[in-house]
N, C-alpha and C positions, 0 to 999 in steps of 0.2 A: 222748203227745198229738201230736207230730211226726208219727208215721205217719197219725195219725187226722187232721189239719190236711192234709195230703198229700193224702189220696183225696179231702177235703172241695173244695179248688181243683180239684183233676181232673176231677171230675162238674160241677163250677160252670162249669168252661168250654167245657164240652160241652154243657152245656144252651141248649139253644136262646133259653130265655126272660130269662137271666140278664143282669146288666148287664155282665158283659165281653162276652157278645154282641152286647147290645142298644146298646150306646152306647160301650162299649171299642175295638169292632173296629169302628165305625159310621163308614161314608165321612167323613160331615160333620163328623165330632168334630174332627180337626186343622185342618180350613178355618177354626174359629170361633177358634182359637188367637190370628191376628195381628189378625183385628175386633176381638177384647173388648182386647187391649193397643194398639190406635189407640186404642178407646172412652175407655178409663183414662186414657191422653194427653190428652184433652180434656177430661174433668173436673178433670184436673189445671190444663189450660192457663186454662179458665172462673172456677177458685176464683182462681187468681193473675192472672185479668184484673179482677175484681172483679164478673164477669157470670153467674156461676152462679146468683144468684139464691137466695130461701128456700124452694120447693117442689121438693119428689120431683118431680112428676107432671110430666112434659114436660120435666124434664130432662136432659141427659145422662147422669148415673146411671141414671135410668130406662132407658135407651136399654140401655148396656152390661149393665146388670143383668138387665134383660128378655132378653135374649141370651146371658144362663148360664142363666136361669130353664127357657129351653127347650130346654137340655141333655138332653133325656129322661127320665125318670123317675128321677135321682139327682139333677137339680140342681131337681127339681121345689118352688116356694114358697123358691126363694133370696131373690126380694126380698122378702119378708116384712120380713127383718129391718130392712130399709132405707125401708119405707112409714112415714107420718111417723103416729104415735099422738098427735092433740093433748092427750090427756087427761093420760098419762105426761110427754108435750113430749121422745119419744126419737122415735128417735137425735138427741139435740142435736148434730145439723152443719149445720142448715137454719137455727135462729134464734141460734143462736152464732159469730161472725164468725169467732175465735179457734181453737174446735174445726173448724169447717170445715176453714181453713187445714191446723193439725194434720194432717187426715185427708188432705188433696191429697200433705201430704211425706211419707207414709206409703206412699199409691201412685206418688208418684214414685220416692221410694227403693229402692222396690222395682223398680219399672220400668228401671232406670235400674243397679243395683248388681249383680253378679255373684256373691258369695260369700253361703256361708250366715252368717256372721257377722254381714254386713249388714243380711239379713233381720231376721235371730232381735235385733240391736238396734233396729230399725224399730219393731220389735212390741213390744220391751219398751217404750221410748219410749212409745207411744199409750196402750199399757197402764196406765204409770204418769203418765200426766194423766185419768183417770179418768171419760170422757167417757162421758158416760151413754147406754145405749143402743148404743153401739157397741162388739159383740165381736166373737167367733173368726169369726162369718160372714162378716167380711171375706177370710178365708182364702178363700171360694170364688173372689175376685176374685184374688186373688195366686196360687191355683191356675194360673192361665191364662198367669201372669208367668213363673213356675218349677215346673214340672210333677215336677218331680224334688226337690223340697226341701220343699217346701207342698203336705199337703195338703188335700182338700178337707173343710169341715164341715158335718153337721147332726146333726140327733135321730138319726135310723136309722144314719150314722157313728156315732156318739159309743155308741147302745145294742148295736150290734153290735162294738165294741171292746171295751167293758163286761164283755159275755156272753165273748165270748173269751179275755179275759186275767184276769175277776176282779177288773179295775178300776173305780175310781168314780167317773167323770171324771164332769162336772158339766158344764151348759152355759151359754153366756154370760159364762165366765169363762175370760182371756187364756193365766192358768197355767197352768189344767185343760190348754186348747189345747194348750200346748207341751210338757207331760206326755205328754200323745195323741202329740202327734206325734214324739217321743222313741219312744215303744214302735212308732209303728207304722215306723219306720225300722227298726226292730230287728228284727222282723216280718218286714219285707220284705227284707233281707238274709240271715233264715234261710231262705224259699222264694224270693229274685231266680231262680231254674232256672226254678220256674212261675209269677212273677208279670211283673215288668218294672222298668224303672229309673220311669217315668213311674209316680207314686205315686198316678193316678186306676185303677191297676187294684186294687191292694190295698184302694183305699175305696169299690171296685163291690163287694169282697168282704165288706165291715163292712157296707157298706148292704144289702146283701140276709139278711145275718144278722141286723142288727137290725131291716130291716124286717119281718122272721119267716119270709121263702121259705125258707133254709136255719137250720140247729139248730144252735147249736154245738158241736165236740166236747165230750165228758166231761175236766175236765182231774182229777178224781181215781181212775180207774182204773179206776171202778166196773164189773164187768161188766155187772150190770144195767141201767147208764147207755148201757155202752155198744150195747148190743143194741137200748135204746130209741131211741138215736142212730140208728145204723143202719138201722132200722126207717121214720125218717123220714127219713132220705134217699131210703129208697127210693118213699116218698112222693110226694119232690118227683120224683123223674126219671117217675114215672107224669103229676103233673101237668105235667110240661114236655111232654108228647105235644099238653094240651089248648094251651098256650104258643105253640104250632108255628104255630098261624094266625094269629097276631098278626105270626111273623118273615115268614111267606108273604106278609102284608099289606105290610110293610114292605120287602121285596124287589119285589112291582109295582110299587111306590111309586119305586124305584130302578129298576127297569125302566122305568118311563115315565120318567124324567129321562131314561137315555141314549136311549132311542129319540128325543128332542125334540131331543138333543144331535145323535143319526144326523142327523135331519134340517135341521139348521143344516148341520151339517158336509158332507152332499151338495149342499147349496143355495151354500154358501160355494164350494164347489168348481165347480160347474156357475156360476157368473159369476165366474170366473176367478180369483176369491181364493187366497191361500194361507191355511190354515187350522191352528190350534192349539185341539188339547183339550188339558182340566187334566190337569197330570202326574199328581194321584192316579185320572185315570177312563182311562188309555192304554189299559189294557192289559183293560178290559170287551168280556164279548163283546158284536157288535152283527153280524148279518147273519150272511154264514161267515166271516164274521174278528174282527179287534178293531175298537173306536170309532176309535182313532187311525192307521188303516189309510188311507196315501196321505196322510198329515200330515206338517204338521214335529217334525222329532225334537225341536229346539230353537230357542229363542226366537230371535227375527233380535238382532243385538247393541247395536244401539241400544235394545233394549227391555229385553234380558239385561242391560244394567250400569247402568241407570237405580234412582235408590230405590227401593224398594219392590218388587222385581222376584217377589222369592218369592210374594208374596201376587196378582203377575201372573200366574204359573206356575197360579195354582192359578183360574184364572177359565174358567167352562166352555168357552165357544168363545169365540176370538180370528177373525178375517179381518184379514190382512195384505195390504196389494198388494205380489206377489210382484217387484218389480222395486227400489224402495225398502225395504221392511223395516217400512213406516210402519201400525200400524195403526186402518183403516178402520173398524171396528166391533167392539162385545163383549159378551158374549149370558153371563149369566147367570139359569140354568133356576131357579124358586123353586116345585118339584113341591110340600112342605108344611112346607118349615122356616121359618126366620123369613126376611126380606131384609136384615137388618142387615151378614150376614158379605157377600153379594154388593155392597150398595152400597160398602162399604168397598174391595172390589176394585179396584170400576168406579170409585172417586175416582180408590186408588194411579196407575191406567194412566192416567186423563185427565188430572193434573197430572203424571206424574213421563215422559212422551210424550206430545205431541201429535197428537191423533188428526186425519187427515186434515179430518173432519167434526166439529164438537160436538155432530153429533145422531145420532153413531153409537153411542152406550151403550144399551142393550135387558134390559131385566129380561122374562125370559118366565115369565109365570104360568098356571094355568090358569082359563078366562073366568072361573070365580066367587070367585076372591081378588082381580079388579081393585081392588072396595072395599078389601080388608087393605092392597093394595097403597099405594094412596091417601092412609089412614090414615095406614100409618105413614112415609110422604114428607114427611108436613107435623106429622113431630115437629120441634121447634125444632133438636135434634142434626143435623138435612140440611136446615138452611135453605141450604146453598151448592147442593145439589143442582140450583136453580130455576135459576140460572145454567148449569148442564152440558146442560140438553134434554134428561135421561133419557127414554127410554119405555118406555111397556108393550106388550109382546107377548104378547097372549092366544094357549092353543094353538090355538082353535081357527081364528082367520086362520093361521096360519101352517098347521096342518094343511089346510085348503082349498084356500089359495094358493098352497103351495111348491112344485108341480109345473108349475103356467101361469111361475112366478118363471123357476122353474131352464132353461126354454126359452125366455121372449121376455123375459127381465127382463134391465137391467145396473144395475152401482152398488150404490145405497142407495136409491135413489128407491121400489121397487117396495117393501122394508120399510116406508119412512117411510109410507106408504101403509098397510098394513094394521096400523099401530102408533099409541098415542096418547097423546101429551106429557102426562108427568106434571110437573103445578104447584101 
């Protein structure tokens, strides 16, 4: 079965339509890494202020949760488990003071503890107070915490590990969980060559087996299994042909972020800014060169040794005045993901430096997500926001205006202008 498990990752990662392509190797996937662990910090900080409140809906769990949710198609219907069912009265953490609690030192512990000992006692802990409603799908949230030790769960996990190994992990249940995730360590220590240490690729591999794209191999030798195996792989690589417009979609999608970026980036520059792109989009082509072409290589050091700086690094454009180091303004592009991970950015930089202006934070959307935009500003989770003077940057002022900007424009003044205060 080793050989047959071998060619099975091989062709998965070559498929275009697969989830190590689609959201493994997907720009955005690490950006969301230190939003959903802020998010987790303040549901934490909420249950032990005594402010979290009894509703899912509008609260920061919703917040964080919605923003695995839209993980792409692996984390898709994560908050399911976490929507409040009055009829059951689960997950009791909303009318249970006690379970709440519970659950806040679970995400902290983990948040907060480095070893897997820690983990795997956190869990048993929760486990054994028997909290209704609340299982293994908390994993998708501790995923984000330790990517390497946790990982992710649902149905198409849990049936794709099943099919694979011949096991009969069960869902909703803490043991099953740490059964799973025993073999699938094991797993991924016999392929780490073609998987990774990061244990979100081995469970793009479970989830596309048991969501039924891929078959699993025959683990008793059968030839005839195996020919029928075979047979259906070759299946799927015919339909990853049809697959290919979907990645082709999702590449304009990325091409219009950097070109939005290009055009921040030529505008920052033509009014005298010093300019930084996110370290993961440096190296995109944009024109005849790269995005980060005529940029700073690195952050000015009052901004580089400030908290939070990593999750700075990763902010689409920054404008610095190149004399001070101080910056001016920071442009996060929201072509069609959620705005969760960019607000989060644009907090870290405006409390951890001071930004020359409080009204140089810019979320740039395109004109028909101002409403999403909107929306989701005046979830209770960014009631500080009102105080920062975020705005929106629809593309199409800036597509209009950037060229009259970058010739008779200076400052901020001409943004603020084609920009509108989100409250």
């Amino acid at each position: 079965m080793t050989e047959l498990l071998c060619t099975l990752i091989e062709r998965w990662k070559l498929d275009a339509g697969s989830t190590y392509s689609t959201w493994f190797l997907w720009a955005e996937r690490l950006k969301n890494f230190r939003s959903i662990r802020r998010g987790i910090a303040q549901v934490v900080e909420e249950i032990d202020a005594g402010s979290f409140g009894n509703a899912y809906r509008g609260s920061s769990l919703e917040t964080v949760v919605g923003s695995v949710a839209e993980q792409r198609q692996i984390f898709k219907g994560a908050d399911h488990a976490f929507l409040w069912k009055p009829k059951l009265r689960i997950p009791d953490i909303y009318e249970n003071p006690e379970n709440q609690k519970a659950f806040a030192r679970l995400l902290h512990t983990c948040n907060c503890c480095t070893t897997e000992g820690q983990i795997l006692q956190a869990i048993r802990h929760i486990d054994s107070l028997g909290i209704k409603g609340l299982g293994p799908a908390v994993a998708n949230l501790l995923y984000f915490i330790h990517p390497t030790l946790v990982p992710p769960f649902n149905t198409a996990i849990v049936n794709g590990y099943n099919a694979l190994t011949g096991a009969k992990v069960k869902l909703g249940r803490w043991d099953h969980y740490l059964a799973m995730r025993e073999g699938i360590l094991a797993l991924n220590d016999r392929f780490r060559n073609l998987l990774s240490n990061d244990l979100g690729a081995i469970a793009g591999l479970l989830f596309d087996i048991g969501a039924g794209r891929y078959p699993a191999p025959p683990r008793d030798g059968d030839d005839t299994a195996r020919v029928a195996w075979e047979t259906d792989l070759a299946r799927v690589r015919e339909e990853s042909a049809a697959m290919r417009r979907t990645l082709d979609a999702a590449r304009d999608s990325d091409h219009t972020h950097t070109e939005v970026q290009g055009w921040l980036r030529d505008l920052g520059k033509a009014l005298g800014f010093a300019v930084w792109i996110a370290a993961n989009d440096r190296s995109r082509p944009y024109g005849a060169g790269s995005l980060s072409d005529g940029c700073l290589v690195a952050l000015p050091e009052r901004v580089a040794s400030m908290p939070g700086a990593e999750a700075v690094r990763l902010i689409d454009v920054i404008w610095f005045a190149p004399d001070s180091g101080r910056a001016v303004a920071a442009f996060e592009v929201e072509h069609t993901t959620s705005i969760y991970s960019g607000i989060v950015r644009l907090l870290d930089l405006a409390y951890g430096s001071k930004l020359e202006s409080s009204e140089g934070l810019f979320l740039v959307a395109p004109d028909e997500r101002e409403a999403d935009v909107r929306q989701q500003i005046r979830r209770p989770a960014f009631a500080r926001i009102a105080t920062l003077g975020i705005r929106y940057l629809p593309y199409g002022q800036l597509r209009a205006e950037r060229e009259a900007i970058a010739r008779f424009g200076s400052g901020l003044k001409p943004m603020l202008a084609i920009s509108h205060l989100l409250d």
